[in-house]
Each structure stands twice: as C-alpha cells, then as structure tokens.
C-alpha positions in Angstrom: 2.1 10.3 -3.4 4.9 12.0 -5.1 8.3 11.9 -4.0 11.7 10.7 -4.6 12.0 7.8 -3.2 8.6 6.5 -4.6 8.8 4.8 -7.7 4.5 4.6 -7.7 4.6 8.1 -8.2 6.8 8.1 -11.6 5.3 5.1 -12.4 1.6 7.0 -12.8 3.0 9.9 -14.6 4.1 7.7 -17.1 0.7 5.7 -17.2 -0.9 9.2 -17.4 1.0 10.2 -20.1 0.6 6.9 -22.5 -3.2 7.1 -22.1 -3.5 11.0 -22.8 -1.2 9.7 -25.8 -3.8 6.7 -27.0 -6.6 9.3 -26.1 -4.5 11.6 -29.1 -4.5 9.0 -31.4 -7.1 7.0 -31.4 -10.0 7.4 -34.0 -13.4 7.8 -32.3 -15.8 5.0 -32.7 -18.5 6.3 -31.0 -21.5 8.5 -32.3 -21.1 10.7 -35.2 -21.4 15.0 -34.9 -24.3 14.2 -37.5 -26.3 11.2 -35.9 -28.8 12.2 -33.3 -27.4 10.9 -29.9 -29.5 8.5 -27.0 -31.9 10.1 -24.8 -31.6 10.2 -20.8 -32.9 10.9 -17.8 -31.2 13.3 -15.5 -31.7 12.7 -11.8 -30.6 15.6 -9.2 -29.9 14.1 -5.6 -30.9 16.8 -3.1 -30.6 17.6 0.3 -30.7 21.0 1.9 -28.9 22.5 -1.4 -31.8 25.3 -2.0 -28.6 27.6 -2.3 -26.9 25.6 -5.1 -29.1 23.4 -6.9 -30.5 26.0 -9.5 -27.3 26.1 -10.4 -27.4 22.2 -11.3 -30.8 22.9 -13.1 -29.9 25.6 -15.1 -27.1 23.5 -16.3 -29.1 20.7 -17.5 -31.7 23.6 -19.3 -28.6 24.6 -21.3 -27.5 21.4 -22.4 -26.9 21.1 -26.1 -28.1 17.9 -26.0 -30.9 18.4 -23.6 -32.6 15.5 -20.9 -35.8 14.1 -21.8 -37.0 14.4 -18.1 -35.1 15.7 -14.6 -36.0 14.2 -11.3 -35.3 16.1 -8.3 -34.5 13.3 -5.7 -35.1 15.7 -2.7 -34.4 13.5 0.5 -36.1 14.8 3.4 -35.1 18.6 2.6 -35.8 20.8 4.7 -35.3 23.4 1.6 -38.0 23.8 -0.4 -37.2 23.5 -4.2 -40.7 24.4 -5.7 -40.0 28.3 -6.8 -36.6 27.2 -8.1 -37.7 24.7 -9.9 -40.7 27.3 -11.6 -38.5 29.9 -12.5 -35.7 27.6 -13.8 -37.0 24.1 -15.0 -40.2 24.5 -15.1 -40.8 20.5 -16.0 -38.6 18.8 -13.9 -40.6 16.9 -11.1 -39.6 16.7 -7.2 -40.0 13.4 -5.1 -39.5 13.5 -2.1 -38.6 11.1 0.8 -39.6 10.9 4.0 -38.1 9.5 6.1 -34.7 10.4 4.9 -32.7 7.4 3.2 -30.0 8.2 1.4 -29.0 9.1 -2.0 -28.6 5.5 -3.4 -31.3 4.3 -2.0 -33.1 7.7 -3.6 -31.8 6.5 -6.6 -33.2 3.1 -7.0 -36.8 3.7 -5.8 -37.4 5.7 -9.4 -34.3 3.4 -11.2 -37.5 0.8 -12.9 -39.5 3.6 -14.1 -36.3 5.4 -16.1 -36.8 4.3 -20.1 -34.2 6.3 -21.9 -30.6 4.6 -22.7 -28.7 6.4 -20.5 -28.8 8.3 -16.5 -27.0 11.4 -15.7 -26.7 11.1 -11.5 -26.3 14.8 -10.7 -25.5 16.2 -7.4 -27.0 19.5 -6.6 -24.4 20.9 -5.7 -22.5 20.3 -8.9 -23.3 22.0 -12.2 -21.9 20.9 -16.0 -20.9 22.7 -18.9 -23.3 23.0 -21.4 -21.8 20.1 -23.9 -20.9 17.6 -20.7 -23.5 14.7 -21.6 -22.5 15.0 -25.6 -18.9 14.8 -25.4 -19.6 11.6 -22.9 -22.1 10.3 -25.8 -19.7 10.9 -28.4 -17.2 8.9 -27.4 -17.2 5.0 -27.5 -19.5 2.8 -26.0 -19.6 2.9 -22.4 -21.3 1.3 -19.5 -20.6 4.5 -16.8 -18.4 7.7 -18.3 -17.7 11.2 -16.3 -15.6 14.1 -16.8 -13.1 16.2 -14.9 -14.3 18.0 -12.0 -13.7 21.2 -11.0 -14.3 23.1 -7.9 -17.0 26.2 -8.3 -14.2 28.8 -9.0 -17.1 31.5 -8.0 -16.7 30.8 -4.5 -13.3 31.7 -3.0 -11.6 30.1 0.2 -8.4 28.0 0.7 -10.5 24.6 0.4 -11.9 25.3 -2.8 -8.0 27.0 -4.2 -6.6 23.7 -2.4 -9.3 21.3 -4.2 -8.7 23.0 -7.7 -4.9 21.9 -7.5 -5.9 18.1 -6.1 -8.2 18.0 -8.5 -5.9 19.3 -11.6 -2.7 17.0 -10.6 -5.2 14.5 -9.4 -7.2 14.3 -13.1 -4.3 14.7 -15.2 -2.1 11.9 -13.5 -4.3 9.4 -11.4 -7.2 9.2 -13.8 -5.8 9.3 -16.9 -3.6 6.5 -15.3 -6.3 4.7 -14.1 -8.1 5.3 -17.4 -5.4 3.6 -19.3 -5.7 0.3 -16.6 -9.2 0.3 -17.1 -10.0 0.3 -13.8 -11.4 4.0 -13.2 -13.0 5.4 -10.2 -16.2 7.2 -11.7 -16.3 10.5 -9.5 -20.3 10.4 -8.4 -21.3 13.7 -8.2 -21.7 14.2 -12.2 -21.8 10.1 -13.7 -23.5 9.2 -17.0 -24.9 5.5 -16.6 -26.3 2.9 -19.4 -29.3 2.4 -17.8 -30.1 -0.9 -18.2 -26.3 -1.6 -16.7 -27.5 -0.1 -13.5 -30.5 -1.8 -13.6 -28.9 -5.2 -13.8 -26.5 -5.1 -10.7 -29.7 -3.6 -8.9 -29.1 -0.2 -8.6 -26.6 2.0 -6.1 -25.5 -0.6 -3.4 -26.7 1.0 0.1 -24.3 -1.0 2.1 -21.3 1.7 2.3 -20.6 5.4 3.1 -19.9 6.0 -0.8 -21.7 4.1 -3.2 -19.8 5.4 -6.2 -17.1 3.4 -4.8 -18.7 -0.1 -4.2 -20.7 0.9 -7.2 -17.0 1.1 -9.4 -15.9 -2.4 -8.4 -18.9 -4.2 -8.8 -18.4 -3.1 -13.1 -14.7 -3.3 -12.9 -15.7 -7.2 -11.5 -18.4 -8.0 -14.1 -16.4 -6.4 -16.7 -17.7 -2.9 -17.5 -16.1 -0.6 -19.4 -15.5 2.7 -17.0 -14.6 6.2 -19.6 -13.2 8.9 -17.9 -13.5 11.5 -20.3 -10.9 15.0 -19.6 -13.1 17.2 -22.1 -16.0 17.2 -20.5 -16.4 19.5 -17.4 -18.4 19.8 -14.2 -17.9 22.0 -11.6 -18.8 21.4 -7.7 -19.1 23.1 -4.4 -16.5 22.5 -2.1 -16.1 22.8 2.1 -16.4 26.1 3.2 -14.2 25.1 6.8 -11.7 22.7 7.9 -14.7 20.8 9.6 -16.4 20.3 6.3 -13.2 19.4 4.9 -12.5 16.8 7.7 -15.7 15.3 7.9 -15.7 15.0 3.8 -12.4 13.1 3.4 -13.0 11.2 6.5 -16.5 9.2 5.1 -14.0 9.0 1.3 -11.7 7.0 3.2 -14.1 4.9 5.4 -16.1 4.3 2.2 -12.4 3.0 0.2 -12.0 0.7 3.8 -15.5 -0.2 3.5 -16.0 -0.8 -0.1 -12.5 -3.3 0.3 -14.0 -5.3 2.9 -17.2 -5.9 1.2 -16.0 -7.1 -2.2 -13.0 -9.3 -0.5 -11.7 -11.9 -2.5 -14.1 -11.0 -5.7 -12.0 -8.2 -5.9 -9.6 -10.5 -7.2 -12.2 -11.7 -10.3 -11.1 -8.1 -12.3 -7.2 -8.2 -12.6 -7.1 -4.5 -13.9 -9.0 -3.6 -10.1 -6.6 -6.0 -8.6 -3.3 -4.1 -10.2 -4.6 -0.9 -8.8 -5.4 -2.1 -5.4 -1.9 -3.8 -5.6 -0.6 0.0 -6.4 -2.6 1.9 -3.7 -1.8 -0.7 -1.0 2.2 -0.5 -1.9 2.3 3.3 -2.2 0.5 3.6 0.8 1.3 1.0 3.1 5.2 0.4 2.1 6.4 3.8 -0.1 4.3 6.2 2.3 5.3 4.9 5.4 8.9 4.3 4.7 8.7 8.4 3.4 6.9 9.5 6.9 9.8 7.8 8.7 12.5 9.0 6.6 11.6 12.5 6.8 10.3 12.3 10.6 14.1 11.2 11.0 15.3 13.7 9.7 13.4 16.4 11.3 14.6 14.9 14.4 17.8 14.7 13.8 17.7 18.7 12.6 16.5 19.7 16.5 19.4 17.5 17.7 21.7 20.6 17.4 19.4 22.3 20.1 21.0 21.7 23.5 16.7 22.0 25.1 15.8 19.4 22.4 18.9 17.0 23.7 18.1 17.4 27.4 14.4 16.5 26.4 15.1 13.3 24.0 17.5 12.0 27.1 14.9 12.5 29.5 12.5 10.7 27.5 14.6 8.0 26.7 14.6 7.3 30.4 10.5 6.2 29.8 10.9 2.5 28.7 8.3 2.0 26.2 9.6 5.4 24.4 13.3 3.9 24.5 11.8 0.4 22.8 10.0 2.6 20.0 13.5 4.6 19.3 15.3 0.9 19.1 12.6 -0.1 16.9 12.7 3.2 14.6 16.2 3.0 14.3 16.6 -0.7 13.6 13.8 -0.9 10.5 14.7 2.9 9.5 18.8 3.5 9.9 18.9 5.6 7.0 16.1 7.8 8.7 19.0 10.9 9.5 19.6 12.6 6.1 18.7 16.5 6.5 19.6 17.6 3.0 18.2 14.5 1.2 15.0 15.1 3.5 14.5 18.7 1.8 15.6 17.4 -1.1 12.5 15.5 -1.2 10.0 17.5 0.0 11.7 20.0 -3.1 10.8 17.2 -5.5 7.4 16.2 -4.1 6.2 19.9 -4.7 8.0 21.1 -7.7 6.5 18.0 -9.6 3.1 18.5 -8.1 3.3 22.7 -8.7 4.7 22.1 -12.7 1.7 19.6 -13.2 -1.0 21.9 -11.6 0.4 25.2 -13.5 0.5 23.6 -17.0 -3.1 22.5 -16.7 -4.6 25.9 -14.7 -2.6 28.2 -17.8 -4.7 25.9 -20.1 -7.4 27.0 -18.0 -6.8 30.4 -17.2 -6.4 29.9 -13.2 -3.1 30.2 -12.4 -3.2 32.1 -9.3 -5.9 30.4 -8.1 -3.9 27.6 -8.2 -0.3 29.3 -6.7 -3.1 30.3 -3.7 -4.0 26.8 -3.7 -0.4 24.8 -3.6 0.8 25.6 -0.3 -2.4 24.6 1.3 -3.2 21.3 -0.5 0.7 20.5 0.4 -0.1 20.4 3.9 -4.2 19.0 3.6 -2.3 16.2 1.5 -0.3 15.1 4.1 -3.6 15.1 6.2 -5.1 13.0 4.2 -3.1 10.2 3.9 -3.0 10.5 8.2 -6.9 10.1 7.9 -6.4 7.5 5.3 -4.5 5.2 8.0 -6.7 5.9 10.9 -9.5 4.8 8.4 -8.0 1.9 8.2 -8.1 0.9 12.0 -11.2 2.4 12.7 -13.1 0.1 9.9 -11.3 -3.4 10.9 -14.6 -4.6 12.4 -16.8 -2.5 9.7 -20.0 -5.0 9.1 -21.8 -3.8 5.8 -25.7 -4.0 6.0 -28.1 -6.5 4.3 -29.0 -3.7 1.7 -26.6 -4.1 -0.6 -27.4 -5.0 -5.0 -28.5 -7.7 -6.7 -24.8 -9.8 -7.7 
C-alpha cells in the first residue's frame, strides 16, 4: 500500500526500479533471434466461456512461434465449443470432463501425455499478443515465465478501467519488485511451464482455491527460477459487476490464506519467499493497520466540530464496551487526530499511484482509460485490503484436502 507513512511502499519502488535497471543491462542469455525455439503444448482451461474463448484460440493461430497442439480443457461446459473451434482452430482437440473438477485437476489428467519442452496454461477468457510465447522463450532459462496482463480494453466498465490501473501500478512496481527477489507470483491465466518441471512436483496442486498460488511456492521452495517477463502481453476479461468483482478478490485472498497454511514452516526452506512474506505480513498487518487508524482518527476528529456528531459520540460513550474500544484506540493510536497530515496522505497515496499508472498508460496509448479508472480502483483498493483481513479470520480453521502434489 502506498502511503506516507509506509516505508514498504518506497521500499518496492525502489526494488522495482533496480530490477527494470538489471533487466536494461543485462545481456540475454537465452535463445538466439536465429535458433529455432522449443516446441509446446498449449492447453485452454474452459468453462462456460463460449463468448470469449475464440478469442484465446485465435490468439494462439497467430502466434509467431505457433503451438504444436492446443487442448481445450472444457470442464463440464455447458457451452458448446465445437463450431468455434472449426471456424477458428480447426486442430485443436476438446476434452471434456464430467463431472466437473476443476481446472488443476483438468490440467493434470492430460499433464503425462504432453511431450514438447514447454506448456502454455491459457485461460479462455484471456488472449496474448501474437509474439507472447517468443519473447518468454527468448529470454533465459526458466522453469515458469509470464507476462504483463492487461484487462480486454474492448470491453468498457469501471472494473475493467479500475483493473487496467491495478494492473499498470501493480506490474510496474510489485512484480518487477518481486522479480528482482526472485520470488514472483506467476499470474495463472496466461503461464509458460517447462514441462517436465510440472511434471515433477505432480502437476497443479488441487488442495486450494488458486493453484497458481500453492503452485508459486512449491518452485520458490525447491528452487525454481520464476521470470516475469514486462514485454510480453496478454490481455483478460474482467468482472462485469461489483458481485463478480467481490466474489473474484474474495477466493484471491482465501487462496493467499490458504496457500500460507498449507506450506507452513516449508515456507521457510526458500529465504527469497520468506522476505516477501515477511514484507506482505508487515505492510499489511503493522503499516496498514496503523494507516486505517490514523486516518479513521482523523476523520473523526473532523466531525467533532459538528455539535449532532458531539451529542452522538457522548451518548455512545455511555455504552461500556464502546467507551473501552475509544480507551483502547486512543491508548495504542494517540497520534490518530491529525486532519491536515490525514489529507496529506491520502494526497501522497494517489498522486504516487496516478504518476506511476499515467507514465505507463502514455506508453500504451490509454490514458483516459486510466484517469476513468483512478478514482474507482482508489476506493476498490481500500476494499480489498478489508476483504484481505476478513480472509484472514474466515480461513483460521481452513483444512486443505488430501489432493494436493507429489513433494
């Protein structure tokens, strides 16, 4: 979270901006423009996207470095993906599950029978520019690599304008500071896997709400080498409704809670996952919560000068676990009654977020799609982290099921 009073935040743009340096710098040891690159498989997970997944298909068909098979992983649609597939891939092959069982589990029943070097997972509601799998090739050797995301800047709607400013503050400062750690969260809607990687930890664990996640440590733990590579672009449908929205940020952070409890102490086995758990916990548990209080303070302390808002707070300070709460607040947070240094904050918080955003949409050619977008993610931001904390309760007595990978 950005803000002035949290270091974590100035600490990442700095990260962010000594890896996009090394990235500058450094010479490329990977494959040469004139050597012919490995060959892959590209798998589409599918379920009830007949609107968007010829999209994803016609992506892969214009791939300059093309798949040498696509498997639609259709689980349980009720969609039928048979003309679309004719008219736009004619050779990719559909199979199908029933009963439904998920999109890792999808995953791994076809996982032994893939024989190229590498898998591209794609969602099908995500489609990639047509040099996305070379420019991951190209680089150096990899055992997972992905690109920025995008949202589908076809469709219009305050999600998707709020998403395209998370996601170009988000890519430009969290992951190319987590890039330079090494301990990168691969974003699962558009990952390139070495395939005999994925085979050896047993596929997509099944035991969490987002595999990617669980998926992420288990490599940081043995070792992997995770690319994030800015170049390379996908784009991907985003919630149409504050529903959507809720429900999609609500099973991200269950999955973050999740993914935590299952790894435990092994966690601990990878320091470069360890320093950015150590990070996310202090920002959001210490930095976070000591901002929340400081500006709640000072909010309150603003409708103080309102004669209806005194009467009120004095009536409710008559209500005696209310008046123990106020003791508490003011005893941990004394400092918690600063109106100016409170806006003065919030100014900082969004003018770094805004000049981040606007230098990358120019480079991009979307900035008013991203001024649309800042006021709204502002505010979904703030939502976020509140669903962040909840998660957090709400998954104290999480038990993850026996299906989880090999170790």
């Amino acid at each position: 979270m950005a803000g002035l009073p949290n270091p974590t935040a100035v600490m990442f743009l700095f990260l962010a901006g000594l890896h996009a340096l090394k990235r500058s710098f450094a010479k490329r040891t990977g494959f040469s423009n004139h050597v012919s690159l490995p060959s892959y498989t590209a798998l589409i997970a599918a379920r009830n996207e007949g609107e968007t997944i010829g999209l994803a298909l016609e992506s892969l068909r214009n791939q300059s470095h093309p798949p040498s098979k696509v498997i639609i992983l259709d689980d349980c649609s009720d969609d039928d993906y048979v003309e679309t597939v004719k008219t736009t891939y004619p050779t990719a092959k559909i199979r199908r599950s029933n009963p439904r069982r998920g999109k890792a589990a999808s995953i791994n029943a076809v996982l032994p029978e893939i024989k190229d070097e590498y898998v591209l997972v794609l969602d099908a509601d995500t489609y990639i520019e047509p040099d996305y799998v070379s420019k991951l090739l190209r680089v150096q050797d990899f055992d997972f690599a992905y690109g920025t995301l995008l949202p589908d800047l076809n469709r219009r709607g305050v999600y998707t304008d709020a998403r395209l400013v998370e996601y170009l503050y988000g890519h430009t400062v969290w992951k190319q500071a987590t890039g330079l750690i090494g301990a990168s969260h691969v974003t699962g809607c558009f990952t390139l896997y070495r395939s005999s990687v994925l085979k050896e930890v047993g596929g997509y664990p099944c035991r969490t709400v987002t595999e990617d996640t669980d998926l992420t440590w288990l490599i940081c733990e043995r070792g992997g080498k995770i690319l994030y590579v800015p170049e390379a672009k996908g784009y991907t449908k985003e919630p149409s409704s504050f529903r959507q929205y809720d429900h999609q940020i609500k099973r991200w952070h269950t999955g973050f809670w999740q993914t935590l409890k299952v790894h435990g102490q092994k966690v601990g086995a990878s320091n470069r996952l360890t320093l950015l758990l150590d990070i996310v916990m202090l920002d959001t548990f210490f930095f976070a919560m000591v901002l929340m209080a400081f500006l709640f303070g000072s909010i309150l302390q603003f409708f103080m000068r309102f004669n209806w808002f005194k009467v009120l707070s004095f009536a409710l300070e008559e209500i005696w676990i209310l008046r123990e709460i106020a003791s508490i607040w003011h005893r941990w947070f004394p400092f918690a009654h600063n109106e100016g240094l409170a806006l003065l904050t919030l100014l900082f918080d969004f003018a770094v977020i805004s000049l981040v955003t606007l230098v990358q949409a120019k480079r991009l050619n979307v900035v008013k799609r991203a001024l649309f977008g800042l006021p709204s993610f502002y505010v979904l931001s703030w939502y976020s982290r509140l669903v962040f904390w909840t998660a957090f309760l709400s998954n104290l007595r999480f038990k993850p099921s026996s299906g989880g990978p090999r170790w």
